[in-house]
N, C-alpha and C positions, 0 to 999 in steps of 0.2 A: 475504294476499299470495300472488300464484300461485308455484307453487313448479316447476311441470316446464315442461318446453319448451311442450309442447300448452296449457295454460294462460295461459302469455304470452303464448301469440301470437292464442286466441281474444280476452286481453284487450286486447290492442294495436288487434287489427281489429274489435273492437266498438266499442270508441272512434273509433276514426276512421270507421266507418261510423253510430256517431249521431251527429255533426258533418255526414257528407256519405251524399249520394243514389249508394245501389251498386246494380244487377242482379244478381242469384244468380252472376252467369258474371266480373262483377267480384269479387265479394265473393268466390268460391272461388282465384280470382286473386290478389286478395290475400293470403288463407290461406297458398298456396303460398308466395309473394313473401317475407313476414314471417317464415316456419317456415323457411326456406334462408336467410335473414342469419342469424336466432338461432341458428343450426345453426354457422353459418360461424366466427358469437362465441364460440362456446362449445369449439371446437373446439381453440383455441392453449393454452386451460384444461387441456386432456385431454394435450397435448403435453407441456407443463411440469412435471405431475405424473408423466407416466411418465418424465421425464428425471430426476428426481430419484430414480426408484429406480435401484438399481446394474446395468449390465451382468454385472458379475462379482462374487462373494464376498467379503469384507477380508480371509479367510484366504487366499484363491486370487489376489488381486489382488498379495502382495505374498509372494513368494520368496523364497529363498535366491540363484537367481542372476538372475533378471531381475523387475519391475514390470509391471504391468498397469495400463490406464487402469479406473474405474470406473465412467465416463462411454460413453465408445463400447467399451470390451471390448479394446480393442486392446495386444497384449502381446510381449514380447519385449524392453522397454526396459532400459534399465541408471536410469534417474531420469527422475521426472514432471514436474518444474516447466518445462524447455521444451516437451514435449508440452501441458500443461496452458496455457501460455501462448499459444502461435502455434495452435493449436488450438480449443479452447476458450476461450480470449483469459479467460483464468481462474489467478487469485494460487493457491497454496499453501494460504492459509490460509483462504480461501473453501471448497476444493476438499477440506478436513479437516472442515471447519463443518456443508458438504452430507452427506457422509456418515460423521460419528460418528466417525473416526480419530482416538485420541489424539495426542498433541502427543507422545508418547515413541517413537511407530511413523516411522524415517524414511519418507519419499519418495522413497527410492532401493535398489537390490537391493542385501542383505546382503554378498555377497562381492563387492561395485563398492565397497563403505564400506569393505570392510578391505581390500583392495587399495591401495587410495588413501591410508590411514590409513600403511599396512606403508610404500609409496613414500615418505613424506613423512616417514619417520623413516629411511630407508634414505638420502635426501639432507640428512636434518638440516634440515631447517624449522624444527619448533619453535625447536632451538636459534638459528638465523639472525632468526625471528622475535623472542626473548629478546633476543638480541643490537642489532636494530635501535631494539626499543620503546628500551633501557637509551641509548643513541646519542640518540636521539629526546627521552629524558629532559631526559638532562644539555643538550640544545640549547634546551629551552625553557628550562631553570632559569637556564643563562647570559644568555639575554636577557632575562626579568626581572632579574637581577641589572646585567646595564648598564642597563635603564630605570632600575630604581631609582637607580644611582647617578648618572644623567645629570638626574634628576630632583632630589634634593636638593644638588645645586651648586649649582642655578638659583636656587633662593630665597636663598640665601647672597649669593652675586654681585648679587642683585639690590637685598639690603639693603643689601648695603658698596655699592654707587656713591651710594645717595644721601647719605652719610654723608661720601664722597671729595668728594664738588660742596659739601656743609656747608663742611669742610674748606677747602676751597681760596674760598670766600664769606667763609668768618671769616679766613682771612690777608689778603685783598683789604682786608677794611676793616681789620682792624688794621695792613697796611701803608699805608695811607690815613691813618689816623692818628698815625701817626710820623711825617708829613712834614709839616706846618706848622709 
């Protein structure tokens, strides 16, 4: 199997030239022709692999106080996943996969996580968060609790009527038969 560019494309235009009738001035026409597509194909190939190497370092990509893309180089962010998205139209977890970042390294600058971390305890989150899930609890658990209870009536009620219709069938006829 040919394996370089030159090699395809003589065996491309060999082929097609024992099939059909060329002149030297064709046949080097062709040459050219066939070696500028396979040029052209091979080209997005060469693209894709230099994108997958990193613009920037994973040490130098990712800070103390701001992030760096490791795709186009671009730095100064406070966090990746909208740059990585509207950009690169690329998930988080693609964007760890391509280049080797642990799942324990965030995607965002160090003192932007504890900033955010410090605020969210300085306004009581968590606590309001504890607070809501326990709220949230008790609402689900009371509504199972009336299903359940609106459910086992129903079978109840539904045994005593036939039993109320027996009832009132057996007085019919035995008041039926008192009266002759």
């Amino acid at each position: 199997m040919a394996s370089t560019l030159l090699e395809l494309t003589a065996s491309i235009v060999s082929s097609h030239a024992s099939v059909s009738e060329m002149s030297s001035e064709e046949l080097l026409a062709e040459l050219q022709k066939v070696h500028a597509a396979l040029q052209k194909l091979e080209a997005p190939a060469e693209a894709e692999s230099e994108s997958k190497t990193p613009a920037i370092s994973l040490k130098k990509a990712f800070q103390p106080d701001q992030v760096s893309c490791m795709i186009c180089g671009k730095t100064g962010m406070k966090t990746l996943a909208r740059h990585l998205a509207q950009v690169h139209d690329m998930k988080p977890g693609a964007y760890r996969k391509q280049f080797g970042i642990p799942s324990t390294q965030a995607l965002t600058a160090k003192n932007f996580s504890e900033a955010r971390r410090k605020m969210a305890q300085d306004r009581g989150l968590a606590d309001n968060l504890a607070k809501a899930r326990a709220v949230r609890a008790a609402k689900i658990k009371a509504k199972a609790a009336t299903d359940e209870k609106a459910a086992k009536p129903a079978k109840p009620a539904a045994k005593a009527a036939p039993k109320a219709a027996t009832k009132k069938k057996t007085a019919k006829i035995s008041a039926k038969a008192k009266k002759p």
